[in-house]
DSSP file (Angstrom, degrees, kcal/mol; ACC not computed):
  #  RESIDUE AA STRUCTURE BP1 BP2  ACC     N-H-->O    O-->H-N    N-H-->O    O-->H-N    TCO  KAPPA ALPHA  PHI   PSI    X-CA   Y-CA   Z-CA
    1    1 A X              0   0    0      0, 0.0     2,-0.2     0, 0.0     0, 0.0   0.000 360.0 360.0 360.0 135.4    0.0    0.0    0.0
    2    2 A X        -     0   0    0     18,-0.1     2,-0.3     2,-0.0     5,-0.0  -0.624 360.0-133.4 -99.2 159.9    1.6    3.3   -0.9
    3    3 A X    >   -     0   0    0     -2,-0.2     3,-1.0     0, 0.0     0, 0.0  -0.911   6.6-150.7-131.1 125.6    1.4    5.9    2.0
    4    4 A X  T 3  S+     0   0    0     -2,-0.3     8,-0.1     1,-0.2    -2,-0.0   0.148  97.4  68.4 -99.7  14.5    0.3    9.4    0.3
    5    5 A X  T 3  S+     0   0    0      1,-0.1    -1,-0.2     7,-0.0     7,-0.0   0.556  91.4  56.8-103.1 -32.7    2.3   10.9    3.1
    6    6 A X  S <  S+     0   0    0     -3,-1.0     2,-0.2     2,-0.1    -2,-0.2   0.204  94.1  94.7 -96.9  23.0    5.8    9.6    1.5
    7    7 A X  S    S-     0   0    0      3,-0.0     2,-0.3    -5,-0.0    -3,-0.0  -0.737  80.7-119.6-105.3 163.2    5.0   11.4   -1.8
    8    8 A X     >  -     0   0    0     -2,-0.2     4,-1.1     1,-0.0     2,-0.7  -0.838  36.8-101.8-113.5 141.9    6.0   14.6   -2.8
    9    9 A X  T  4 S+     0   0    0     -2,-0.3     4,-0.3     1,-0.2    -1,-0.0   0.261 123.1  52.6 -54.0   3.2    3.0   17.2   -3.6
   10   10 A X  T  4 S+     0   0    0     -2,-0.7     4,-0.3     2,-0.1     3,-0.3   0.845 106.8  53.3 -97.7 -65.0    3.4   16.8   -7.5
   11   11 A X  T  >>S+     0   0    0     -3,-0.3     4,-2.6     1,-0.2     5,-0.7   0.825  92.5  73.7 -23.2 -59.3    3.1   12.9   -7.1
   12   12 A X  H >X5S+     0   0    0     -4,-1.1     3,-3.7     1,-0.2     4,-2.2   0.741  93.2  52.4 -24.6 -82.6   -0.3   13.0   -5.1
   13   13 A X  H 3>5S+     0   0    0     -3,-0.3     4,-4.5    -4,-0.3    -1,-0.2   0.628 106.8  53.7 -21.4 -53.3   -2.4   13.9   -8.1
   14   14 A X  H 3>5S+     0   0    0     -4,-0.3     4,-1.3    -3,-0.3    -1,-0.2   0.649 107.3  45.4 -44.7 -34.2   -1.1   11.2  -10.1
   15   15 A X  H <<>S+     0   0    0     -3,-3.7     5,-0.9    -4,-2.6     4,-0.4   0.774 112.8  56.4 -91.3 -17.6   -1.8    8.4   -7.8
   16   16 A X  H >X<S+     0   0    0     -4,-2.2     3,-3.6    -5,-0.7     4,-0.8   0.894 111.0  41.1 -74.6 -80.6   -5.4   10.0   -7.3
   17   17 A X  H 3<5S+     0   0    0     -4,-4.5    -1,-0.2     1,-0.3    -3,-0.2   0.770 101.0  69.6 -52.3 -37.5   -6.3   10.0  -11.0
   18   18 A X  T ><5S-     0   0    0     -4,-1.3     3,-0.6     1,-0.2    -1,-0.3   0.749 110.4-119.4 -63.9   1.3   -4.8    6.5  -11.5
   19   19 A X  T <45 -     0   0    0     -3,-3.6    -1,-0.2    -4,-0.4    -2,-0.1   0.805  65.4 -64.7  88.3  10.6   -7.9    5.1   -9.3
   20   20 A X  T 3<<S+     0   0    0     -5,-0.9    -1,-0.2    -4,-0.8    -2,-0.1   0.648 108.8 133.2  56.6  19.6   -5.3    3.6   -6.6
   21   21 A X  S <  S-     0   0    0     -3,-0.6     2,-0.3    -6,-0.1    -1,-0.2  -0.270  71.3 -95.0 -53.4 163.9   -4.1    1.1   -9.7
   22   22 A X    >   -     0   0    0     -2,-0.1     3,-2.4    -3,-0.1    25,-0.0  -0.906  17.9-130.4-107.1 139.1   -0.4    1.0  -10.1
   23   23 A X  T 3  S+     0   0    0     -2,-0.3    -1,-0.1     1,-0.2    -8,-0.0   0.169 110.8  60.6 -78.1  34.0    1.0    3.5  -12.8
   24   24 A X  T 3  S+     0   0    0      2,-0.0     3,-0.2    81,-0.0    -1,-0.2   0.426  72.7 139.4-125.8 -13.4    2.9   -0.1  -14.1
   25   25 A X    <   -     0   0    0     -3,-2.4     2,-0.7     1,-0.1    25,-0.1   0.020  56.7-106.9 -63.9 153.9   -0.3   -2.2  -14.8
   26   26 A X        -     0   0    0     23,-0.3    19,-4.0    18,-0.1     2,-0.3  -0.355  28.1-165.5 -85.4 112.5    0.0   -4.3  -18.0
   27   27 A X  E     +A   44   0A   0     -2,-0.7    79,-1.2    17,-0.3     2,-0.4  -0.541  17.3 174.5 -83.3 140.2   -1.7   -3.6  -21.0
   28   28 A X  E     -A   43   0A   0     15,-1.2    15,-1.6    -2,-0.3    42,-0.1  -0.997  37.8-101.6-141.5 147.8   -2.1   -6.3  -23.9
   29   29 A X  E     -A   42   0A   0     -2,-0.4    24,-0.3    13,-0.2     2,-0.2  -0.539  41.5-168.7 -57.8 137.2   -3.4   -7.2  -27.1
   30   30 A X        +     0   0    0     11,-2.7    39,-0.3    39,-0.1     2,-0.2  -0.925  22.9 105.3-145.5 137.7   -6.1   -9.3  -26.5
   31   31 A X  E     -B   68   0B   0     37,-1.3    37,-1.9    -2,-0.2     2,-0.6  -0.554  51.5-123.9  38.0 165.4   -8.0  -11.4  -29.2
   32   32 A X  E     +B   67   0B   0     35,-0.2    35,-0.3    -2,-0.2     2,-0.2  -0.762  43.2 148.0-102.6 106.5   -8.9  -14.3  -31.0
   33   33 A X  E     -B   66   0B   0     33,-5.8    33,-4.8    -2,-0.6     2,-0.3  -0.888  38.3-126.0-128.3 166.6   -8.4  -14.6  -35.4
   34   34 A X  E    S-B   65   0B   0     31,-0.3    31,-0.2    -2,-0.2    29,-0.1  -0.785  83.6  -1.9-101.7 150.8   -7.7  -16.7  -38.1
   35   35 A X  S    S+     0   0    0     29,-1.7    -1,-0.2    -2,-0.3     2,-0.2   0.536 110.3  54.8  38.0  57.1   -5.1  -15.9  -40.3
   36   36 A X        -     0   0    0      2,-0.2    30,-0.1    -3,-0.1    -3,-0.1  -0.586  63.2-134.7 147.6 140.7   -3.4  -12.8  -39.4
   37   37 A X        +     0   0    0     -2,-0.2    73,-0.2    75,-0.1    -2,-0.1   0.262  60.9 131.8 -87.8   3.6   -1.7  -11.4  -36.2
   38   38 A X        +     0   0    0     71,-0.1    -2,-0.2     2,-0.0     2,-0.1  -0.293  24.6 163.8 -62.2 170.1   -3.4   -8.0  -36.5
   39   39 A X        +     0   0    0     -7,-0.0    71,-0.2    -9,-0.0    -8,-0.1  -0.415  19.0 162.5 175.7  94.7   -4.8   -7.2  -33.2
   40   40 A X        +     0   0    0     -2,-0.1    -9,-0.1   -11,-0.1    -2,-0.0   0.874  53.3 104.1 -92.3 -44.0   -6.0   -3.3  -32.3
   41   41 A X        -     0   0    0    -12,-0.1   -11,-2.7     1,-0.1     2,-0.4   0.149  52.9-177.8 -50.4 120.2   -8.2   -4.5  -29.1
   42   42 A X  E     -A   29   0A   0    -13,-0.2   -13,-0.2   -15,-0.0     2,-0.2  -0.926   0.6-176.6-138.4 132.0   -5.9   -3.5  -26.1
   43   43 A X  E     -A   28   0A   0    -15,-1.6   -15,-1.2    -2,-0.4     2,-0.3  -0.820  30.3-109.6-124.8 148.0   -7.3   -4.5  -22.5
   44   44 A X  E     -A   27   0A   0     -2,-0.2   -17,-0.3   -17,-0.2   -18,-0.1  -0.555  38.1-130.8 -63.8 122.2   -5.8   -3.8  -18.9
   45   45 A X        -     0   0    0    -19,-4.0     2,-0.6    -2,-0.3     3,-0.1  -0.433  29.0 -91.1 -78.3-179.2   -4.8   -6.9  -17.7
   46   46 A X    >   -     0   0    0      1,-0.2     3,-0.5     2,-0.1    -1,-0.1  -0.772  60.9 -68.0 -75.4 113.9   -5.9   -8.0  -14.0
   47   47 A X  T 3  S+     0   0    0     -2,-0.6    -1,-0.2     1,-0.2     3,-0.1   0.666 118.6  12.7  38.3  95.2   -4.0   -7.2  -11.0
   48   48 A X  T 3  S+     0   0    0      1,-0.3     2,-0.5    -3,-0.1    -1,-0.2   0.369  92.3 124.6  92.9   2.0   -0.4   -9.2  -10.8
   49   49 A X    <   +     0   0    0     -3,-0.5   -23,-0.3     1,-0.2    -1,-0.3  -0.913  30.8 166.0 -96.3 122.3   -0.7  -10.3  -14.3
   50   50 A X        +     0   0    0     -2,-0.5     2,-0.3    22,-0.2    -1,-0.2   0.085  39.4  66.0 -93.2  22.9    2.4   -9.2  -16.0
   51   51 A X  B     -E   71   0C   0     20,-1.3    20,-3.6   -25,-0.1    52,-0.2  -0.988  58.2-138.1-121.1 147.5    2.9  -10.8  -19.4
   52   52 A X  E     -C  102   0B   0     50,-0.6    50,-1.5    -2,-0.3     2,-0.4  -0.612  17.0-158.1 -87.1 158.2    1.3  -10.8  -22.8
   53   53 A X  E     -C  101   0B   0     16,-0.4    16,-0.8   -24,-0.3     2,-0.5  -0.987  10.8-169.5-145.1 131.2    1.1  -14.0  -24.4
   54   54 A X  E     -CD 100  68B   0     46,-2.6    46,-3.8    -2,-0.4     2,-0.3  -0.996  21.1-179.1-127.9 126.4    0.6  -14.2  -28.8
   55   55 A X  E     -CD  99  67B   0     12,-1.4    12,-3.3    -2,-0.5     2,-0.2  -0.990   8.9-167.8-146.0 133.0   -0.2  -18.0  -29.0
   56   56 A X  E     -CD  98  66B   0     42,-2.4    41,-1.0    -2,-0.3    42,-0.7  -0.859   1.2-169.9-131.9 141.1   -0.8  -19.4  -33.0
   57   57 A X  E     -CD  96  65B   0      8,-1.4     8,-8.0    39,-0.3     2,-0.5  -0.982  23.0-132.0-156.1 122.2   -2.3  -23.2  -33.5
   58   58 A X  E     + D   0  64B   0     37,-4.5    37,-0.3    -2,-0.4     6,-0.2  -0.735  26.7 179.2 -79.3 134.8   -2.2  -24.4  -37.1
   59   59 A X        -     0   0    0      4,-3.0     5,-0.2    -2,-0.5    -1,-0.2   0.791  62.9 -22.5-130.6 -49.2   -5.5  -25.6  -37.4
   60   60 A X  S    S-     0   0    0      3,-1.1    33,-0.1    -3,-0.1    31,-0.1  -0.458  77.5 -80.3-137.8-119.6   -4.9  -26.7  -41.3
   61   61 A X  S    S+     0   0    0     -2,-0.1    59,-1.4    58,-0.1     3,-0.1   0.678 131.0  41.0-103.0 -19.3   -2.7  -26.0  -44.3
   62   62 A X  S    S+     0   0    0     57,-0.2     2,-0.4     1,-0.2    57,-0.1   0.507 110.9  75.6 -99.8  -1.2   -5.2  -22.7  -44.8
   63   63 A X        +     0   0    0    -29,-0.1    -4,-3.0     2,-0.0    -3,-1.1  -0.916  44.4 170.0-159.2 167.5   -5.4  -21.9  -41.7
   64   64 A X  E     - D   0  58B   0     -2,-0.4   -29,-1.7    -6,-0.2     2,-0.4  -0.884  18.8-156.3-101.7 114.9   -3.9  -20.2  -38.3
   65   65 A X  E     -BD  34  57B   0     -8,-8.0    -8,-1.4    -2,-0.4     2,-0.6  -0.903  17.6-169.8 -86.6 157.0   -5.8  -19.5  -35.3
   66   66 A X  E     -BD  33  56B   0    -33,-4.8   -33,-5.8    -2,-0.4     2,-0.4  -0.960   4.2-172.6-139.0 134.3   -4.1  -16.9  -33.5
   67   67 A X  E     -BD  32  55B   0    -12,-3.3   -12,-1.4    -2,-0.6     2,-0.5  -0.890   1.8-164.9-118.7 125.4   -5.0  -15.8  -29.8
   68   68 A X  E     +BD  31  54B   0    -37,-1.9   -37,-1.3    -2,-0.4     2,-0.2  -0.974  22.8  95.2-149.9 163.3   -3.9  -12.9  -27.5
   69   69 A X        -     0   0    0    -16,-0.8   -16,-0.4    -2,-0.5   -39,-0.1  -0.997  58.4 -36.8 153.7 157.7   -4.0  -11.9  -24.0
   70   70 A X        -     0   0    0     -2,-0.2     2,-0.3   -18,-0.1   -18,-0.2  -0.134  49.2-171.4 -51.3 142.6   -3.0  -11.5  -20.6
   71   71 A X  B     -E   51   0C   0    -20,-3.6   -20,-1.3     1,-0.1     3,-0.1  -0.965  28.0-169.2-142.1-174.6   -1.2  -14.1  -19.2
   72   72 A X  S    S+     0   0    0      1,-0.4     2,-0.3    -2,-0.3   -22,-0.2   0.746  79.6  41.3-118.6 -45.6    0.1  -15.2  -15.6
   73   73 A X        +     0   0    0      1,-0.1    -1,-0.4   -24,-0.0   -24,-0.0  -0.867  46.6 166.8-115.8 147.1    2.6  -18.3  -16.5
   74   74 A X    >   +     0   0    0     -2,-0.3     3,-1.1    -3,-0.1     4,-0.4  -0.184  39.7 119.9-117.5  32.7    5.1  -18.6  -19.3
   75   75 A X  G >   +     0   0    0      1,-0.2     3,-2.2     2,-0.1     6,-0.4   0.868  58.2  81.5 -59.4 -18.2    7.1  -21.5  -18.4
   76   76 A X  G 3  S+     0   0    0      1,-0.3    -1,-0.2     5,-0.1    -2,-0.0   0.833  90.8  52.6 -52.9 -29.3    6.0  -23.2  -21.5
   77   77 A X  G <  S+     0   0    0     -3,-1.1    -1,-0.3     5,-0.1    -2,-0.1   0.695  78.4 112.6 -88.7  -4.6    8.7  -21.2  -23.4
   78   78 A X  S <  S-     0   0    0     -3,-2.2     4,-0.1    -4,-0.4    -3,-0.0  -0.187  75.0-125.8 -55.3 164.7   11.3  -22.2  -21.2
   79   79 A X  S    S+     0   0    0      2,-0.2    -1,-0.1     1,-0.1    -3,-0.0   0.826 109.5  47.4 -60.5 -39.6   13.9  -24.6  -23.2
   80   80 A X  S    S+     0   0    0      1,-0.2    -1,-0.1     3,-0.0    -2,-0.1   0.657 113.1  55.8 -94.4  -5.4   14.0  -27.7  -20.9
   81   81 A X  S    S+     0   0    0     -6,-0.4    -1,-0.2     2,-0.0    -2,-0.2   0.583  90.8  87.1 -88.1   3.0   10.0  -27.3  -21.0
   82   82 A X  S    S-     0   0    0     -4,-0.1     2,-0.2    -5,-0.1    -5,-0.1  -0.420  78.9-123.7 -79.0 169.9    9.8  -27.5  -24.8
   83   83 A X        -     0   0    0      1,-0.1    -2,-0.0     0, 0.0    -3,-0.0  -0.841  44.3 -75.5-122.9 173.4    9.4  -30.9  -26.5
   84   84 A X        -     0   0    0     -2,-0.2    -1,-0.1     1,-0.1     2,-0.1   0.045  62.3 -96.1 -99.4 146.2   11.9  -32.1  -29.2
   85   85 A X        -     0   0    0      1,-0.1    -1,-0.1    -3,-0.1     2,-0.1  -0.407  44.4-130.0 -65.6 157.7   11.2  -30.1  -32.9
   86   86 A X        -     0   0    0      1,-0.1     2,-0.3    -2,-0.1    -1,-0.1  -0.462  31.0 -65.5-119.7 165.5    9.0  -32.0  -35.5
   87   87 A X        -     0   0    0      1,-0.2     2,-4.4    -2,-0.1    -1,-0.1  -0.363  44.0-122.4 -46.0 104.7    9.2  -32.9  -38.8
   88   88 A X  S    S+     0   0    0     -2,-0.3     2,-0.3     2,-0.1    -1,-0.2  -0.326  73.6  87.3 -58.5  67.4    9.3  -30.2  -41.5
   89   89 A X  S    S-     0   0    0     -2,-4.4     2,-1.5     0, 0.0    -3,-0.0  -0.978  87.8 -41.8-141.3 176.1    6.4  -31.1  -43.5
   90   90 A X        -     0   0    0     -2,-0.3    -2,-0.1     1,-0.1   -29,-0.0   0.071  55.6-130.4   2.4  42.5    2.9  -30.8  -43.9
   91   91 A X        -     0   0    0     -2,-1.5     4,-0.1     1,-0.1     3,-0.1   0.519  12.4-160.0 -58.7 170.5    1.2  -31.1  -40.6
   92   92 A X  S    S+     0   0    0      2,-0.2     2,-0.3     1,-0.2    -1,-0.1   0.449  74.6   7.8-130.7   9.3   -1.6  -33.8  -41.1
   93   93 A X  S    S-     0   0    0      1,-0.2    -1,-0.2   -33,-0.1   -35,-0.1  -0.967 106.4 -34.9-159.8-166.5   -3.5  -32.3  -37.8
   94   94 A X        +     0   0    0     -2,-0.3    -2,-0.2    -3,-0.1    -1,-0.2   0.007  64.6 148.9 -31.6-171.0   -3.4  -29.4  -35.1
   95   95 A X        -     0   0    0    -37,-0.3   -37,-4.5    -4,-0.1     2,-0.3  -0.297  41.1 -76.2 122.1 153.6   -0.1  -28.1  -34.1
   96   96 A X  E     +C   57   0B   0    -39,-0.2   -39,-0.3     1,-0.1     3,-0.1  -0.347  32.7 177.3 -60.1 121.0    1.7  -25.1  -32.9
   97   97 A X  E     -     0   0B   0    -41,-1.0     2,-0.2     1,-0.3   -40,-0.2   0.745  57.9 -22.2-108.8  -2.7    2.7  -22.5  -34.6
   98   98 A X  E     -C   56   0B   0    -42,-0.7   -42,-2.4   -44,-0.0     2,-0.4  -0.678  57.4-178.9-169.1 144.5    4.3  -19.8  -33.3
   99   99 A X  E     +C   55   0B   0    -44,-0.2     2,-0.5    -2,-0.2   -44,-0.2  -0.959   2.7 179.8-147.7 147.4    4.0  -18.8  -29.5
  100  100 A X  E     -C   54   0B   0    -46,-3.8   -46,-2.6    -2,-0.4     2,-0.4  -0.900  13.2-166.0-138.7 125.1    5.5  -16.0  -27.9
  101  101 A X  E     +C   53   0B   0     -2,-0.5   -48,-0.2   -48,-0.2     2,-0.1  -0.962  18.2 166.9-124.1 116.1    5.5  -14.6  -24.3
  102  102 A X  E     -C   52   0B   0    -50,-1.5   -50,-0.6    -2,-0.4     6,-0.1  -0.439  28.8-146.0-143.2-174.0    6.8  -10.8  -23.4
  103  103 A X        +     0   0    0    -52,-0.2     2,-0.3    -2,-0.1   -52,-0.1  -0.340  60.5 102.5-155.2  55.5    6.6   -8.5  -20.3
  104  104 A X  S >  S-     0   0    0    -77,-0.2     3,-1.0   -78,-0.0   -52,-0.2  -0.891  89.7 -81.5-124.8 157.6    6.3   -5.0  -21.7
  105  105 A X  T 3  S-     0   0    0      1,-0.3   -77,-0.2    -2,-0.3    -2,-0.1  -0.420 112.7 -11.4 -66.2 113.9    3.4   -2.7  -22.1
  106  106 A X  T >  S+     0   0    0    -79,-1.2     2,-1.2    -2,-0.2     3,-0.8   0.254  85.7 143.4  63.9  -7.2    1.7   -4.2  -25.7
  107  107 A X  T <   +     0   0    0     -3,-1.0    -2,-0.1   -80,-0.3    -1,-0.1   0.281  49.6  73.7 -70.1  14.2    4.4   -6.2  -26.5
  108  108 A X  T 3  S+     0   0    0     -2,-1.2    -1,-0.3   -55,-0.1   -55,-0.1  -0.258  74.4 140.6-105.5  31.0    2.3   -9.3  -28.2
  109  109 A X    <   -     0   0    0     -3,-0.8   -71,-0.1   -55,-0.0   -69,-0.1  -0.388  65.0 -16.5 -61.8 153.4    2.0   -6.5  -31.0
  110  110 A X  S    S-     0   0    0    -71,-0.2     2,-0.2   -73,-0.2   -74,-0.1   0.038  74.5-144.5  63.1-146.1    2.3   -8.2  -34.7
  111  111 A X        -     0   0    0    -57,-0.0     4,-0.1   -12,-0.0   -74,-0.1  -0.884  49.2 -20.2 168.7-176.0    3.9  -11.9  -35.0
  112  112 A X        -     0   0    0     -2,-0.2     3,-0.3     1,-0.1   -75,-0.1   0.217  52.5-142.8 -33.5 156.0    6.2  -13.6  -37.6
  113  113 A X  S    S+     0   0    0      1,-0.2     3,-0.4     2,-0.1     2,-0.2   0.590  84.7  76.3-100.8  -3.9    6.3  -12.1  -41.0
  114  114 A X     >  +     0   0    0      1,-0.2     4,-0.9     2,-0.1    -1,-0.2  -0.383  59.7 118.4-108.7  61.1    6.5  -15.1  -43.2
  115  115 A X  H >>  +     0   0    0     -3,-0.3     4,-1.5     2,-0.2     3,-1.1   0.948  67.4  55.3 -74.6 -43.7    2.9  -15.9  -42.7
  116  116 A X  H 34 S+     0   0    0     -3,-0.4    -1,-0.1     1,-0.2    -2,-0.1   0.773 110.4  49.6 -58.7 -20.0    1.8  -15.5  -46.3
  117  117 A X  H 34 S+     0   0    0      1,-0.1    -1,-0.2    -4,-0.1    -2,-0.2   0.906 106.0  57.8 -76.0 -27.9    4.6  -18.2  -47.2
  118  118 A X  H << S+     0   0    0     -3,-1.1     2,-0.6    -4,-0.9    -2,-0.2   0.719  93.1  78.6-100.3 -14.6    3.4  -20.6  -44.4
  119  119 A X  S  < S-     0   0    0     -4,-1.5   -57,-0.2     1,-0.1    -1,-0.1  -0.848  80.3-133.2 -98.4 128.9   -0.3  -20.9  -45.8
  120  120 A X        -     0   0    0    -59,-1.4     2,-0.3    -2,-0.6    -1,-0.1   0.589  12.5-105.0 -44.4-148.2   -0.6  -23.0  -48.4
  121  121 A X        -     0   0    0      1,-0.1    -1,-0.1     3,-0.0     3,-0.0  -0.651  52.8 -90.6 -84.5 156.2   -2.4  -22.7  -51.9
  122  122 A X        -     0   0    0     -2,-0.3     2,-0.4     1,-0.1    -1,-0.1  -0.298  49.0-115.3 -66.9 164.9   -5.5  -24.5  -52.2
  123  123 A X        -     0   0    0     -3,-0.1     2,-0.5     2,-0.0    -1,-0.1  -0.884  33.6-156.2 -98.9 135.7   -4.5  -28.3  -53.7
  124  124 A X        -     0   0    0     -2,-0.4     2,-0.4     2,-0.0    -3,-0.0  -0.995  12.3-170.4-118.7 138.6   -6.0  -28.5  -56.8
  125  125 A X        -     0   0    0     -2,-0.5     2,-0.3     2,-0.0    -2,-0.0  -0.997   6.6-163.0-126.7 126.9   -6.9  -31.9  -58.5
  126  126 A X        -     0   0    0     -2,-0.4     2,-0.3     0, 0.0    -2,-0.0  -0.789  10.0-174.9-109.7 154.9   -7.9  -32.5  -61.5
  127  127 A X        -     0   0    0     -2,-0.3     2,-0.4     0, 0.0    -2,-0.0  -0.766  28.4 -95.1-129.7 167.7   -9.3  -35.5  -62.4
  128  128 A X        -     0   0    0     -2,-0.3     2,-0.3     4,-0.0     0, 0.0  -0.786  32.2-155.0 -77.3 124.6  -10.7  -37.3  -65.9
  129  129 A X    >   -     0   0    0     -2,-0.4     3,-1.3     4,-0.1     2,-0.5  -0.692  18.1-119.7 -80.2 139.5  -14.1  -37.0  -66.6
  130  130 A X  T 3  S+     0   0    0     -2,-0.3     3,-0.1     1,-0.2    -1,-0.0  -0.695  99.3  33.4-106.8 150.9  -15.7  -39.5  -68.6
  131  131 A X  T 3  S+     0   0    0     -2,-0.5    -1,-0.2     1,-0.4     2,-0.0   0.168  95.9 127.1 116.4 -24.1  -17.3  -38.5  -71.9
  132  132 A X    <   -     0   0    0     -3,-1.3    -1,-0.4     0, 0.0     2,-0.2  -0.474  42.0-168.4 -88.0-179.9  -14.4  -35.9  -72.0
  133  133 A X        -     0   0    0     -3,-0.1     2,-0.4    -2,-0.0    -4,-0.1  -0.698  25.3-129.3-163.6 155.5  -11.9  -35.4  -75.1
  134  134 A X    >   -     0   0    0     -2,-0.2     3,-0.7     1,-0.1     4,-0.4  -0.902  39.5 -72.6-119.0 167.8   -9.2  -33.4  -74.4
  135  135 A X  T 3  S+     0   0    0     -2,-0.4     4,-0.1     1,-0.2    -1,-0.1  -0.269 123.0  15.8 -55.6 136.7   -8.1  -29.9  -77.2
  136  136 A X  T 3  S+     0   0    0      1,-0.1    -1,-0.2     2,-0.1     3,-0.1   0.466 101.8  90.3  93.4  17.5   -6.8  -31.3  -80.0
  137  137 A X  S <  S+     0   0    0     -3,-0.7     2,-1.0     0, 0.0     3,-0.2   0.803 108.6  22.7-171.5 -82.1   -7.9  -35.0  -79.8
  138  138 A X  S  > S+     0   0    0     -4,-0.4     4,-1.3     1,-0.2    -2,-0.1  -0.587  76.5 124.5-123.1  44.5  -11.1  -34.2  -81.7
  139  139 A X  H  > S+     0   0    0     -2,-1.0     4,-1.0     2,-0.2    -1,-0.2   0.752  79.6  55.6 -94.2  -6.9  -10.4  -30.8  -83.8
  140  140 A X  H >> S+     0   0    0     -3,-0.2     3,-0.9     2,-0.2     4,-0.8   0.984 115.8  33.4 -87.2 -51.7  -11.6  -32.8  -87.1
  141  141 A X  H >> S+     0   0    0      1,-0.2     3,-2.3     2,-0.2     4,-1.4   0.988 119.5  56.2 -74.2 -36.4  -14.9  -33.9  -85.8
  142  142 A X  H 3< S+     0   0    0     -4,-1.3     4,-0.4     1,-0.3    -1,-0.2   0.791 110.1  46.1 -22.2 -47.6  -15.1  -30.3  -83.7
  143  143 A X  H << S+     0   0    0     -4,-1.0    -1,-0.3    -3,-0.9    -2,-0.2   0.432 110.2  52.9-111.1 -16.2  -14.5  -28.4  -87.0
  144  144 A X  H XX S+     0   0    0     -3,-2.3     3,-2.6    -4,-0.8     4,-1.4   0.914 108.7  51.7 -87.5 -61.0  -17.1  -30.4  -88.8
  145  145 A X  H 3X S+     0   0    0     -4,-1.4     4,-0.7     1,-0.3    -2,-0.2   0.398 107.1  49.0 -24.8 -27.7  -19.6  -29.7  -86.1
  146  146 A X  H 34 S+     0   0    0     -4,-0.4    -1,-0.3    -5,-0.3     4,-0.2   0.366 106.2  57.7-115.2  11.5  -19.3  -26.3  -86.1
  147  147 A X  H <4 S+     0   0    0     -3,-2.6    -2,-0.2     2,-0.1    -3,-0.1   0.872 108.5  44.8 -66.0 -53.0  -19.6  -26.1  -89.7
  148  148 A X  H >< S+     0   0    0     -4,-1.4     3,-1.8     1,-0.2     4,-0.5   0.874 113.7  53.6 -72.3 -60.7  -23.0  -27.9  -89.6
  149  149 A X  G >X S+     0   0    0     -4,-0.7     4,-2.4     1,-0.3     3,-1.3   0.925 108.6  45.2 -55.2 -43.8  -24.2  -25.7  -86.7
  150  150 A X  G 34 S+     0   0    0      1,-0.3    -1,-0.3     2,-0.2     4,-0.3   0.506 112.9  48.6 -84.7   4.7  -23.5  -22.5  -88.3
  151  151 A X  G <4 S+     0   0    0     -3,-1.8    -1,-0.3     2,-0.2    -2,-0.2   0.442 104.0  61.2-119.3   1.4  -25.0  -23.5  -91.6
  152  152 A X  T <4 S+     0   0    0     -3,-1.3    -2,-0.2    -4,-0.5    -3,-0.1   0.894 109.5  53.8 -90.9 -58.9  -28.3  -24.8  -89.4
  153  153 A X     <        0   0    0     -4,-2.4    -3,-0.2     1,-0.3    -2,-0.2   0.937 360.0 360.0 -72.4 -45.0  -28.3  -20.7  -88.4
  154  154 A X              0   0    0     -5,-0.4    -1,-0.3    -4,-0.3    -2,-0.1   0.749 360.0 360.0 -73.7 360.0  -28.4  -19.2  -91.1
């Protein structure tokens, strides 16, 4: 508890307006999206919480979710808590994708920058239809056919 008696007569005001908060509480980004780290929403955290937390969960090859917010523990970023790195390919279900944990005022602002590289293109497959010809396979009867039609219109 601060003692308004061990401040000096410019300090008072300042602790009056802040609402008897401390002028140190921790501000964050705080929301949930898919694909993109934007983030303007910035909320006070609660009382003793001092870190922001940007935590990204590949959800499939098109998409990210990404969440941020106050948080209380980051031991999850320590080294000896992390678990061994995985295979660089494809993922073929959930997984992590980028997580980050900071102790300054905003400081889960942005997130990696090679996001547009790390979502895929859709996979396209094409397949054979049957019934279908493909150009050039059929230009004789094609060219007969639109002979016959065009002499049917006029």
């Amino acid at each position: 508890r601060l003692e308004f008696s061990s401040l000096s007569p410019a300090e008072v005001p300042l602790v009056a307006a802040a609402g008897g908060r401390g002028a140190f509480d921790m501000r964050c980004h705080e929301c949930d999206t898919k694909n993109t780290f934007a983030c303007d929403h910035i909320v006070t955290c609660p009382r003793g919480i001092r870190r922001c937390l940007t935590l990204s969960i590949r959800l499939s090859s098109r998409e990210i979710y990404v969440y941020k917010g106050c948080t209380r523990n980051c031991t999850f970023i320590y080294a000896d808590e992390q678990p061994p790195p995985g295979e660089r390919k494809p993922p073929r279900s959930n997984s992590l994708y980028f997580v980050q944990c900071c102790n300054a005022i905003t400081c889960n602002r942005g997130g990696p920058i090679n996001l547009e590289k790390d979502i895929t293109p859709p996979l396209i497959l094409e397949e054979e239809l049957g019934g279908t010809v493909r150009l050039g396979e059929a230009t004789l009867f094609l060219s007969v056919a639109s002979v016959l039609v065009s002499h049917a219109l006029t």
